[in-house]
C-alpha positions in Angstrom: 0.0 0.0 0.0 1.1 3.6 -0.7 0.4 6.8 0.4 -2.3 8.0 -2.1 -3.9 4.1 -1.2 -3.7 5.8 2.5 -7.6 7.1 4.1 -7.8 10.7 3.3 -9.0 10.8 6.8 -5.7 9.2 8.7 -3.8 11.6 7.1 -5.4 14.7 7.9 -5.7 13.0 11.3 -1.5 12.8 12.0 -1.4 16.0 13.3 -3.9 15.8 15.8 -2.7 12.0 16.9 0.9 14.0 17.1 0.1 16.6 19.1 -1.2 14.7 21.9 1.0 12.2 21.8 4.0 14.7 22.0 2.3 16.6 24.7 1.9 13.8 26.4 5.2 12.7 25.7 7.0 15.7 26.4 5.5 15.9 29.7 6.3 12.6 30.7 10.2 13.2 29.5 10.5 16.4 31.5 9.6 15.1 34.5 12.0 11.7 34.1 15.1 13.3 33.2 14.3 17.3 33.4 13.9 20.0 30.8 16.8 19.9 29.1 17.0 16.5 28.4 13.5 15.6 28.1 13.4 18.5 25.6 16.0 16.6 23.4 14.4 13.1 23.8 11.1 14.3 23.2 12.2 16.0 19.6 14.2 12.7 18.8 10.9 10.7 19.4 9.8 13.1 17.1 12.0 12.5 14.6 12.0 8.7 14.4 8.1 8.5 14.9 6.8 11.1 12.8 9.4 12.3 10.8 11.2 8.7 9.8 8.4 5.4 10.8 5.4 6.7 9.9 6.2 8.5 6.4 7.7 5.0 6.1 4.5 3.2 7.1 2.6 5.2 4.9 4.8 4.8 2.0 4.8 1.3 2.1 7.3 -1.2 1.4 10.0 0.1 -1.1 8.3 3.6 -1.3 9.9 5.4 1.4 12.7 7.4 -1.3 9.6 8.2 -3.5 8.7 11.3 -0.9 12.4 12.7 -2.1 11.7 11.7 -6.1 11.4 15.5 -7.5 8.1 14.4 -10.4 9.3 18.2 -11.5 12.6 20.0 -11.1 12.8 23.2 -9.3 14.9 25.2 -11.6 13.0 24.6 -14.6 11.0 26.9 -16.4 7.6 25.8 -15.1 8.5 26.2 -11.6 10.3 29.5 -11.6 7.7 30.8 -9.1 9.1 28.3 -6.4 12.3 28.1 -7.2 12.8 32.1 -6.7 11.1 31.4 -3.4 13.2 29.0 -2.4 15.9 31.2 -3.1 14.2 34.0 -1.0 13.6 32.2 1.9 18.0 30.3 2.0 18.6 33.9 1.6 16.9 35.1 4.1 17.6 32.3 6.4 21.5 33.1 5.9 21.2 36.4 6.5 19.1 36.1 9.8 20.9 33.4 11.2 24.0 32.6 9.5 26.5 34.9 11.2 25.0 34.6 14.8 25.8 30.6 14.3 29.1 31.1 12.8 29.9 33.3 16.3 29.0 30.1 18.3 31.8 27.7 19.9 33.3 25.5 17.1 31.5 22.1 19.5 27.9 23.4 19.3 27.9 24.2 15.6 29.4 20.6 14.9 26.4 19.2 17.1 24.5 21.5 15.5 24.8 21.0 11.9 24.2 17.3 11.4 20.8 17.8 13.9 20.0 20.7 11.5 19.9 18.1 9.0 17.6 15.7 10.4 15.5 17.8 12.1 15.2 19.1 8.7 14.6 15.9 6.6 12.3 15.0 8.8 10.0 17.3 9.1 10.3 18.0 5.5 9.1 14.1 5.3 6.5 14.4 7.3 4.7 18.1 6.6 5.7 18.4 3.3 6.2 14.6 1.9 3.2 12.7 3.0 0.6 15.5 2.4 2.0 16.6 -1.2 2.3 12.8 -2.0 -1.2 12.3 -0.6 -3.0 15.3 -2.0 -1.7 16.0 -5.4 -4.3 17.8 -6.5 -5.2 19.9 -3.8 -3.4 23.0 -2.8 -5.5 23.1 0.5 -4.7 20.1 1.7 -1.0 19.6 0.2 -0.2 23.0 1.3 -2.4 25.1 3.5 -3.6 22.7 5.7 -0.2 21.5 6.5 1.4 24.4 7.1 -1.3 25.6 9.4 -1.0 22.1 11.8 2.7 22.5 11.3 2.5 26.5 12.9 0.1 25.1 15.7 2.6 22.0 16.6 5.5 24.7 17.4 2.9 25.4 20.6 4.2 22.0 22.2 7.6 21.8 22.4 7.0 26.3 23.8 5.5 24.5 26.6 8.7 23.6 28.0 11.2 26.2 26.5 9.3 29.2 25.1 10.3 32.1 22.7 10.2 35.5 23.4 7.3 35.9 20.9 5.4 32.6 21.3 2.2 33.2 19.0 4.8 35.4 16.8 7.3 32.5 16.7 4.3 30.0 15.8 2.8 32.5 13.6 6.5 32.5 11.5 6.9 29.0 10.8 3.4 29.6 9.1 5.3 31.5 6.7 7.6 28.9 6.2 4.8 25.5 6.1 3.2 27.8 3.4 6.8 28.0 1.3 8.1 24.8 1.8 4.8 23.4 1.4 4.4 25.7 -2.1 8.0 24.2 -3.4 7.1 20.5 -2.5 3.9 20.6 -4.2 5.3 22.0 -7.1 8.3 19.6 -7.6 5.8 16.9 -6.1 8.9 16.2 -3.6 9.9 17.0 -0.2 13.9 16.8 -0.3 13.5 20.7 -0.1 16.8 21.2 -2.9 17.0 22.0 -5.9 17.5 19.7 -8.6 18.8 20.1 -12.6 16.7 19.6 -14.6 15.8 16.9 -16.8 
């Protein structure tokens, strides 16, 4: 079985089966082993549940690398829109945080990186991957609704190490669900890079 075999209704379900399960789980971890490290545990639950087994699960036997198969390039001619967005938003993201992390101690930015990475992957997998793959020709649900769960997740893990801002922080990764969720549904992939094209 493969994701577009999957019940419409189980996948728009996921984000509401993840949030109380990491609620619940994050509460649980925090009391075990404090904030800090039930912070960290809870987020690498996070990553092997949501962001690696269950795009797995849903992709079936043998299907898993199809969620990172671009159907469409992103620097090709049809997709110019998203690939100047993508552009846009590394750009931005460089300028915002790149120097700031460079200034950090030479340890945490080589901890840093490769968590980047799958933090990264992951989510892309999971927000991006299985909702493109499941709702190809939706916008709203391949895109929109995604990216609104995905803002209203980023309330959970605030509950034990909040932002300054916490509706502004949520309300930015909206921003971000939206354009990642644009480029994956246009290059009907979520490996969030840019390919040649064919």
């Amino acid at each position: 079985m493969q994701i577009l075999d999957q019940p419409k209704s189980l996948i728009l379900a996921l984000p509401f089966i993840l949030y109380g399960m990491m609620a619940g789980l994050f509460a649980v971890l925090v009391q075990w082993s404090g904030k800090e490290m039930g912070y960290l545990l809870g987020f690498a639950c996070y990553w092997f549940v949501f962001g690696l087994a269950i795009p797995a699960l849903l992709a079936g036997r043998g299907n898993f690398f199809d969620l990172l198969k671009d159907r469409s390039p992103l620097f090709c001619r049809q997709n110019w829109m998203a690939a100047l967005l993508w552009v846009i938003v590394s750009a931005v993201t460089l300028v915002m945080y790149g120097r700031p992390f460079l200034a950090g101690p030479l340890l945490l930015i080589l901890i840093a990186v490769p968590l980047a990475a799958l933090h990264g992957l992951c989510e892309e997998l999971f927000w991006r991957g299985v909702f493109v793959k499941r709702f190809p020709g939706s916008p709203w649900l391949a895109i929109m609704y995604p990216a609104v769960c995905f803002a209203l997740w980023h309330f959970i893990p605030q509950r034990i190490f909040s932002a300054e801002q916490v509706v502004g922080f949520a309300f930015s990764t909206l921003f971000l669900g939206l354009a990642y969720g644009y480029i994956a549904y246009r290059t009907g992939s979520a490996n969030g890079r840019p390919s040649r094209t064919a």
